[in-house]
C-alpha positions as CSV (number, residue, x, y, z in Angstrom):
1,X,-15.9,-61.4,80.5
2,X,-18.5,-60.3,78.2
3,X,-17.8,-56.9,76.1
4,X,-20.2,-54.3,77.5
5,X,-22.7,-52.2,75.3
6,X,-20.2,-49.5,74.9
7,X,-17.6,-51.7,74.1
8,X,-19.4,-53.2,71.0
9,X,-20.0,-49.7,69.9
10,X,-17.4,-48.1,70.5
11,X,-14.7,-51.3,69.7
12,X,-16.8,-54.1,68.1
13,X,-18.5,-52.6,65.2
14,X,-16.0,-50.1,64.1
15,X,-13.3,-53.3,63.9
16,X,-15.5,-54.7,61.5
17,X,-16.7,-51.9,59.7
18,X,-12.9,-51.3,58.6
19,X,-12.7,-54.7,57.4
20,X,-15.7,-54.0,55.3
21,X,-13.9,-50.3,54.4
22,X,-11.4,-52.5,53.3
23,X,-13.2,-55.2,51.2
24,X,-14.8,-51.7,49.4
25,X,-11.3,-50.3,49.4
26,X,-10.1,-54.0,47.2
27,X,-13.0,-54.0,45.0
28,X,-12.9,-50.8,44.0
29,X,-9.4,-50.7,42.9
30,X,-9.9,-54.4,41.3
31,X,-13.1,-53.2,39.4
32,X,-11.1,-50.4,38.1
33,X,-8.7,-52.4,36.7
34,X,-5.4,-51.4,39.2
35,X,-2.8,-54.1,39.1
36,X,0.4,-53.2,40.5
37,X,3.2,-55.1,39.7
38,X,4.8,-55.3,43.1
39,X,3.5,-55.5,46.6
40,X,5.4,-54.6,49.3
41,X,4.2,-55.0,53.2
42,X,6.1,-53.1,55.6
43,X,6.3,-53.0,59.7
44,X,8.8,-50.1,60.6
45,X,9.9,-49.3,57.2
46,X,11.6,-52.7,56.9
47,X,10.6,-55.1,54.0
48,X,8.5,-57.6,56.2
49,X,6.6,-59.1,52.9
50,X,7.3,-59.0,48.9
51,X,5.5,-60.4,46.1
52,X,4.3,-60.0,42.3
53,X,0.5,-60.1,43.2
54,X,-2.0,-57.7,43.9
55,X,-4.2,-60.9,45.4
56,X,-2.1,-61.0,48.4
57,X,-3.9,-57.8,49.7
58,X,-7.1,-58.3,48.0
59,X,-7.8,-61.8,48.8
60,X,-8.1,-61.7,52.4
61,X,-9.7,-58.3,52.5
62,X,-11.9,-59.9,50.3
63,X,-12.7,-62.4,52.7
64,X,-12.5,-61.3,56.0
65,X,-15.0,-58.6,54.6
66,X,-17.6,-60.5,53.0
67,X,-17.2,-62.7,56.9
68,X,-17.9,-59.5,58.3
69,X,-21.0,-58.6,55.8
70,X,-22.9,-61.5,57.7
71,X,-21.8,-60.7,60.8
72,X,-22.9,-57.3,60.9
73,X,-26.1,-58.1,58.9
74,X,-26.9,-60.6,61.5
75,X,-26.3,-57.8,64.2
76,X,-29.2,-55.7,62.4
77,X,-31.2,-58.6,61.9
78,X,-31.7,-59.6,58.9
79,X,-30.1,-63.2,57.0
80,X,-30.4,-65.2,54.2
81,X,-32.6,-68.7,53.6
82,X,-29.6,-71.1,53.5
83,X,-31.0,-72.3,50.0
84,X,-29.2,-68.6,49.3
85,X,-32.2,-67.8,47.7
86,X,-33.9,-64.7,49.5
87,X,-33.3,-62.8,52.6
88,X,-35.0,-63.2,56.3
89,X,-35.7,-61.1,59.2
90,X,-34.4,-63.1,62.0
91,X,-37.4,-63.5,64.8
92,X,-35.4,-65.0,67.6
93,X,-31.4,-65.3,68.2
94,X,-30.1,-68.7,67.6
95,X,-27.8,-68.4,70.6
96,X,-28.7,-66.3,74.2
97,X,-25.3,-64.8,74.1
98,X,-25.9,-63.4,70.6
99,X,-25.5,-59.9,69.8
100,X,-27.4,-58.1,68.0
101,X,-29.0,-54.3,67.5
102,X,-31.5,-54.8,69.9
103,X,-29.1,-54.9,73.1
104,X,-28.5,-51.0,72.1
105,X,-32.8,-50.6,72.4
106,X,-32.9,-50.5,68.8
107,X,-35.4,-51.7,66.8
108,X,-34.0,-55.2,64.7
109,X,-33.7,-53.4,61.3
110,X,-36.7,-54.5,58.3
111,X,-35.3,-55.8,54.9
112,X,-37.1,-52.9,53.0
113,X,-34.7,-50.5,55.3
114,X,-31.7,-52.4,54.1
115,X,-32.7,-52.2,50.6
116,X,-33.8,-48.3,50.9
117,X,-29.6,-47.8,50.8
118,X,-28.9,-45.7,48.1
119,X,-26.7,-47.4,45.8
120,X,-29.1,-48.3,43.5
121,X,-32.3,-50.4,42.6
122,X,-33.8,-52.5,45.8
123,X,-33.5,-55.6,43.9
124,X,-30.1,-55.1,42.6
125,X,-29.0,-54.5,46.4
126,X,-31.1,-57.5,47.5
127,X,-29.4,-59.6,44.9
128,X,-25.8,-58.6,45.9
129,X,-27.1,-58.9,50.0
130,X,-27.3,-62.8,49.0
131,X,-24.7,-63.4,46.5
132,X,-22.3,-62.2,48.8
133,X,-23.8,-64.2,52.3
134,X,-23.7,-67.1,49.9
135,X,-20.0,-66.5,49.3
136,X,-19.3,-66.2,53.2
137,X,-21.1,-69.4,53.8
138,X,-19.9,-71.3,51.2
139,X,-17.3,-70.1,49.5
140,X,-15.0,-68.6,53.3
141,X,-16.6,-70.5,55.7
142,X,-16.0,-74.2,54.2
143,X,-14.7,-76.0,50.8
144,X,-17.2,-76.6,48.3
145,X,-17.4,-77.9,44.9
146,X,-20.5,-75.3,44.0
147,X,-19.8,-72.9,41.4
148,X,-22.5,-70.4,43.2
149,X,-20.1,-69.6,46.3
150,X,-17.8,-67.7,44.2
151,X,-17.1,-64.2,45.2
152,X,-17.7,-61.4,42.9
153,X,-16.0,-57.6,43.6
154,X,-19.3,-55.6,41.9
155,X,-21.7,-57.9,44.6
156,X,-19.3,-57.6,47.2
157,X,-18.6,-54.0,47.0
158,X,-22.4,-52.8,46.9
159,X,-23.3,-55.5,50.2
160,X,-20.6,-53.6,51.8
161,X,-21.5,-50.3,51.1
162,X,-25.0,-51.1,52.1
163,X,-24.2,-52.8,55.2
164,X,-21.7,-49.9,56.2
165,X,-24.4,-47.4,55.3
166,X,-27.1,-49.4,57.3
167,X,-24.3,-49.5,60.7
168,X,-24.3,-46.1,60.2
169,X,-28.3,-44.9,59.8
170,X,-29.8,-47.2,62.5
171,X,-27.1,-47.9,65.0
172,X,-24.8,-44.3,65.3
173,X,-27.3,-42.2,63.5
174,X,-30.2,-44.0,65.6
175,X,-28.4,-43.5,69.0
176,X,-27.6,-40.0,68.2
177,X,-24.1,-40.7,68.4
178,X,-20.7,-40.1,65.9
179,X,-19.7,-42.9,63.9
180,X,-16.1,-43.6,65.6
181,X,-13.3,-44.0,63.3
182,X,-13.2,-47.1,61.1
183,X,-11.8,-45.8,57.3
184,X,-8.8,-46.6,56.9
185,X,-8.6,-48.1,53.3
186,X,-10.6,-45.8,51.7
187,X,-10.8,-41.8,52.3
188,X,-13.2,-40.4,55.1
């Protein structure tokens, strides 16, 4: 069965938008130079997982994050040239059971929107954008040699904050509607 309009809203976009809360949440405390020495995962208040490295929160937040950077910047409209060289607007969805902002009556969101965020210069944005959908292509989605795919937390963090800013704007903002819940890394 296919998730309804509401769903997506309401279920969809806010799962991924924590995972990107999260990859903001990991790059934020890695950029600032927070190393704990222990990690401990709980369930219940019982020890489930215990290690000396920060990584094993921060690398699949990390991932899963800049997975879901694509993902939602696909659902707005906008990709990169696989040569990883500039960003796209997409004109037609490669598949018909594709999602994307337009199923809400929204227009597909223009590259100079994206890069209106305000975090900083347009091209600084735009460079992160790409960086970071060349680290999801080739750096999660598949092993390569390339040196390019490698993901960096300042790139990551500002295509997530610009990607949850844009989800925000012209979806929620654009349908008159409140954002639903999604922070749960990183305060409200």
């Amino acid at each position: 069965m296919k998730p309804s309009v509401k769903e997506m809203l309401q279920e969809h976009i806010p799962y991924r938008l924590t995972h990107l809360n999260g990859l903001v949440w990991a790059s934020e405390n890695l950029l600032g130079g927070y190393r704990p020495q222990s990690v401990i995962i709980q369930f219940d208040g019982r020890d489930v997982v215990s290690c000396s490295s920060f990584y094993l929160i921060t690398n699949p937040l990390f991932e899963v994050g800049i997975l879901y950077c694509r993902v939602l910047l696909e659902f707005l409209g906008i990709q990169h040239v696989k040569t990883g060289t500039k960003l796209v607007a997409i004109i037609k969805r490669r598949y018909p059971d594709d999602f994307g902002i337009e199923h809400f009556g929204l227009s597909l969101v223009t590259i100079p929107q994206l890069l209106s965020a305000p975090f900083g210069d347009p091209e600084n944005i735009k460079r992160a954008i790409i960086a970071t959908l060349v680290s999801a292509d080739k750096g999660v989605a598949h092993f390569t040699t390339g040196d390019t795919s490698r993901a960096y937390a300042a790139n990551s963090l500002l295509c997530a904050k610009v990607v949850i800013w844009s989800v925000e704007k012209y979806v929620y903002q654009a349908l008159k509607k409140s954002t639903p819940r999604y922070r749960r890394w990183t305060p409200a």
